[in-house]
GULUM-149555 format. One line per 3 residues: for each residue x, y, z of C-alpha. Coordinates in steps of 0.25 Angstrom, whole numbers, always signed. Example, Ala and Ser with C-alpha at 12.3 -4.5 7.8 and 13.67 -1.06 7.14 Angstrom:
residues 2
+49 -18 +31 | +55 -4 +29
//
This chain:
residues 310
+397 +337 +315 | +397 +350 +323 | +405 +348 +333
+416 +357 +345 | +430 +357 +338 | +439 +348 +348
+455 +347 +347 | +462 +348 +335 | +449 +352 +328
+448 +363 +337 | +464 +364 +331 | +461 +363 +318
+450 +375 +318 | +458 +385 +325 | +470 +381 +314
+459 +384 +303 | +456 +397 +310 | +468 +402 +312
+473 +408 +299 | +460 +416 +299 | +456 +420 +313
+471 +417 +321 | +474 +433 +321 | +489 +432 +318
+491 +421 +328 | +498 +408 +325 | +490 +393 +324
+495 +389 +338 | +493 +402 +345 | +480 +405 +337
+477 +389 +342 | +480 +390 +355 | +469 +404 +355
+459 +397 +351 | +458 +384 +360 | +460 +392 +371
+449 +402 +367 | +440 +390 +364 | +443 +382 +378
+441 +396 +385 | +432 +396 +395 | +424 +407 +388
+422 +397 +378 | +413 +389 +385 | +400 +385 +381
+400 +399 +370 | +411 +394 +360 | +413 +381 +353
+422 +378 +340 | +413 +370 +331 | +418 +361 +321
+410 +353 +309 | +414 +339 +307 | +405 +331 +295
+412 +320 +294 | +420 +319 +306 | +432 +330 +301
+434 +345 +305 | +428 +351 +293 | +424 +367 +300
+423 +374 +313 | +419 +386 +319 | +417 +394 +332
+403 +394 +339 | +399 +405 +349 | +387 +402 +359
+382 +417 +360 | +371 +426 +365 | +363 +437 +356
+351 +446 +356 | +343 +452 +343 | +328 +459 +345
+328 +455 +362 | +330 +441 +357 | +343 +432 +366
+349 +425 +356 | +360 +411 +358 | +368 +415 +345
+379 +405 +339 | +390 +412 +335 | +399 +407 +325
+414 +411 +321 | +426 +405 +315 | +422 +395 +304
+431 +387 +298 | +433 +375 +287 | +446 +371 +285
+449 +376 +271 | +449 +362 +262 | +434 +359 +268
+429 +373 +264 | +417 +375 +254 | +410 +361 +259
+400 +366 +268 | +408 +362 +281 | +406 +375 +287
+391 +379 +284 | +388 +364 +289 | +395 +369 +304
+388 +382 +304 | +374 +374 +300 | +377 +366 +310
+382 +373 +322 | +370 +384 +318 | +362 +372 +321
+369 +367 +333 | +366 +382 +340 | +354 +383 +337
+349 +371 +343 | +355 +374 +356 | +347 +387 +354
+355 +397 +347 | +346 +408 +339 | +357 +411 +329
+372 +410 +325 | +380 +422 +322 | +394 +424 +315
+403 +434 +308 | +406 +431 +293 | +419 +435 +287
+417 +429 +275 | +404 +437 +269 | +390 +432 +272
+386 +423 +262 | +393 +410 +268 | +386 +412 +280
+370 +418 +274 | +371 +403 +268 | +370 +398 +281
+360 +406 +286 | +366 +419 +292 | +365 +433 +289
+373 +445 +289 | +372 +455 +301 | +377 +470 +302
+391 +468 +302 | +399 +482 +304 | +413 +487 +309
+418 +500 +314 | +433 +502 +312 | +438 +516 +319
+450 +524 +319 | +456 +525 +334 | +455 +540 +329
+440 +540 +330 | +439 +536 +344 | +438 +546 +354
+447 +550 +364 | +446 +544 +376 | +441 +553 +387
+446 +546 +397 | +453 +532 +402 | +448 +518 +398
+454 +505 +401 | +458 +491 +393 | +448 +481 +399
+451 +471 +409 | +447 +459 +414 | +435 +461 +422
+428 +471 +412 | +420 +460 +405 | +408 +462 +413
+407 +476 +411 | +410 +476 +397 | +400 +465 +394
+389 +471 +401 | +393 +485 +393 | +392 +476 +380
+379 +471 +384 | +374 +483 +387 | +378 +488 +374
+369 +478 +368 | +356 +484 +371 | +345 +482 +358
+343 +468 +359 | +337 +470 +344 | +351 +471 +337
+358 +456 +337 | +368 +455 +347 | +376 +446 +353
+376 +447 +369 | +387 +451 +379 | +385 +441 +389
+399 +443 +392 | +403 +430 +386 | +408 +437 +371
+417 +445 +377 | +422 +435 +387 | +426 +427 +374
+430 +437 +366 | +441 +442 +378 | +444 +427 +379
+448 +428 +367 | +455 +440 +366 | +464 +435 +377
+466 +421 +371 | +472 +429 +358 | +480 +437 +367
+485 +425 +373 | +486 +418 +360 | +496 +431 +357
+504 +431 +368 | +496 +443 +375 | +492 +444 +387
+480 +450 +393 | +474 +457 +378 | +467 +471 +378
+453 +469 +377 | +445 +480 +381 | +442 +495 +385
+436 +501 +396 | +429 +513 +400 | +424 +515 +414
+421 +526 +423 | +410 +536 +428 | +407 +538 +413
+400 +525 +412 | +409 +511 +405 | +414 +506 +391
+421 +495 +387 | +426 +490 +374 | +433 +476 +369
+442 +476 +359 | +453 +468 +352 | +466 +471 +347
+466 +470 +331 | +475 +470 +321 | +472 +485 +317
+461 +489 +326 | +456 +487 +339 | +443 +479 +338
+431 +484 +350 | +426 +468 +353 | +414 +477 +360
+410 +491 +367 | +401 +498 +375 | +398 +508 +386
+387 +515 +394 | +389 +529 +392 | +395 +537 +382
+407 +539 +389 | +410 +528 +391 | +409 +526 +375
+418 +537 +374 | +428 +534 +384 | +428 +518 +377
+430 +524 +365 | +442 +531 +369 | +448 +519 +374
+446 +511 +362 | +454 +523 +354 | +465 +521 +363
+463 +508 +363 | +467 +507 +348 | +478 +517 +348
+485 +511 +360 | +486 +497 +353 | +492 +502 +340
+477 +501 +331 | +471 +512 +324 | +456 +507 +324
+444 +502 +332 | +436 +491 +326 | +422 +487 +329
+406 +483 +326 | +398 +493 +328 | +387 +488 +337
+381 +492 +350 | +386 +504 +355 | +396 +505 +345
+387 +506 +336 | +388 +520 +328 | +399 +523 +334
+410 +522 +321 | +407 +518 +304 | +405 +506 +302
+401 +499 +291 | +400 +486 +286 | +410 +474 +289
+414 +463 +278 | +420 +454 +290 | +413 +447 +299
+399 +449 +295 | +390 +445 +306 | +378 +436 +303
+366 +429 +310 | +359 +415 +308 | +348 +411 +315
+349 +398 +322 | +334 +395 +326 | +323 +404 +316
+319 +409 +330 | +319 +423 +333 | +324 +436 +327
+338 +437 +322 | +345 +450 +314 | +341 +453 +299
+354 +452 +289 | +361 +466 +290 | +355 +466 +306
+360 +476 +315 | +370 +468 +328 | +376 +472 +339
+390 +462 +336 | +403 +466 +341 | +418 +462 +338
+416 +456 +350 | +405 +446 +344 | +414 +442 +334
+422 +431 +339
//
């Protein structure tokens, strides 16, 4: 009953979607996005769209993420699961819970530890089901509150993402907090993404990074272009300035593409950087998969980024 989507059931989930994840682009554009997103060859083997079938019939569907983690020095296989849908008329019969149930099941017989997903619709749905809420915080800055930059950084090309992986992966060095790891794959994805939707817009190349390099040491930031703030995907650096420099970029980063704000989750090293209190939206939670090992507490501390949350 659990089972990859296929044709026109892959069609009819992305037509579902659309109308609240399609980011003002049409059906046929926001369509054309996501097979091509989903046949990518980043895709492969680390993301599959799962549909539930009972008696035969599309009845929900979801996204399902084959990623990495770490909590207490403990490797994780994490399921990661996004986008759930049920048609509106079969809503409120138990369609939904039954795929999670059963793709949580799928996972951790193939050896995942637990699944992890962001709630935007508060957390009692999804405590039911055996999750439970994580910090969940959000940094929202003024471009006036960065620093100047005090000297030149540069929009990232293609060829940084080695050297922005391993500075993510550095970043992540308390292997006691929960993270999910930088392998290279997320950001792979993620800036298959980002090009996709550029492509989907009738963009070229899109923005997707800033970097700061030199005898000062290296920082490197991802972002994306929202509507009203520029969004920081993931940062880090290897001096302090570097972290000064970067920050400066990411100020005229804002101010160059007409926002007047940085949005972030504050974790890793920029953690404490900015305020940043609680978010109502995509609530991050944990379930475990296989009653082996430790996993966070409910209100535990992670090292998740924008850049996670795909």
């Amino acid at each position: 009953m659990l089972r990859d989507l296929t044709g026109e059931e892959r069609a009819a989930y992305f037509r579902g979607i659309q109308p609240l994840w399609g980011g003002g682009l049409s059906e046929e554009r926001f369509q054309s996005f996501q097979r091509r997103l989903a046949d990518a060859p980043e895709a492969k083997d680390r993301y599959r769209l799962l549909g539930w079938f009972p008696d035969g019939s599309f009845t929900a569907a979801m996204k399902a993420y084959d990623l990495q983690a770490s909590f207490a020095g403990r490797s994780l296989r994490v399921l990661g699961i996004g986008a759930v849908f049920t048609p509106p008329p079969l809503r409120r019969r138990g369609h939904a819970a039954s795929m999670l149930r059963a793709a949580m099941k799928e996972y951790g017989s193939r050896g995942a530890h637990a699944a992890v997903l962001f709630s935007d619709i508060g957390v009692g749905y999804y405590e039911r089901l055996g999750y439970r809420a994580l910090e969940s915080r959000e940094c929202t800055v003024d471009f006036q509150a960065l620093p100047r930059a005090p000297g030149a950084t540069r929009p990232a090309m293609t060829g940084d993402e080695p050297m922005m992986s391993r500075l993510f992966a550095q970043s992540r060095t308390d292997r006691r907090t929960f993270a999910l790891s930088r392998d290279g794959w997320t950001l792979q994805f993620q800036l298959r993404r980002l090009r996709e939707l550029a492509r989907a817009r009738g963009m070229s190349e899109p923005e997707w990074g800033v970097v700061a390099e030199g005898r000062f040491g290296e920082g490197a930031a991802m972002v994306r272009f929202g509507r009203d703030a520029v969004d920081v995907l993931d940062a880090a650096w290897n001096s302090e300035p570097a972290r000064d420099r970067l920050l400066g970029g990411l100020r005229e980063c804002v101010q160059r593409v007409g926002r007047t704000r940085l949005r972030l989750w504050p974790t890793g090293q920029l953690r404490g950087l900015f305020s940043a209190p609680d978010r109502s939206t995509a609530v991050a939670m944990i379930a475990p998969l296989d009653g082996v090992g430790p996993l966070p507490e409910a209100g535990g501390p992670t090292e998740l980024t924008l850049l996670d949350h795909i």
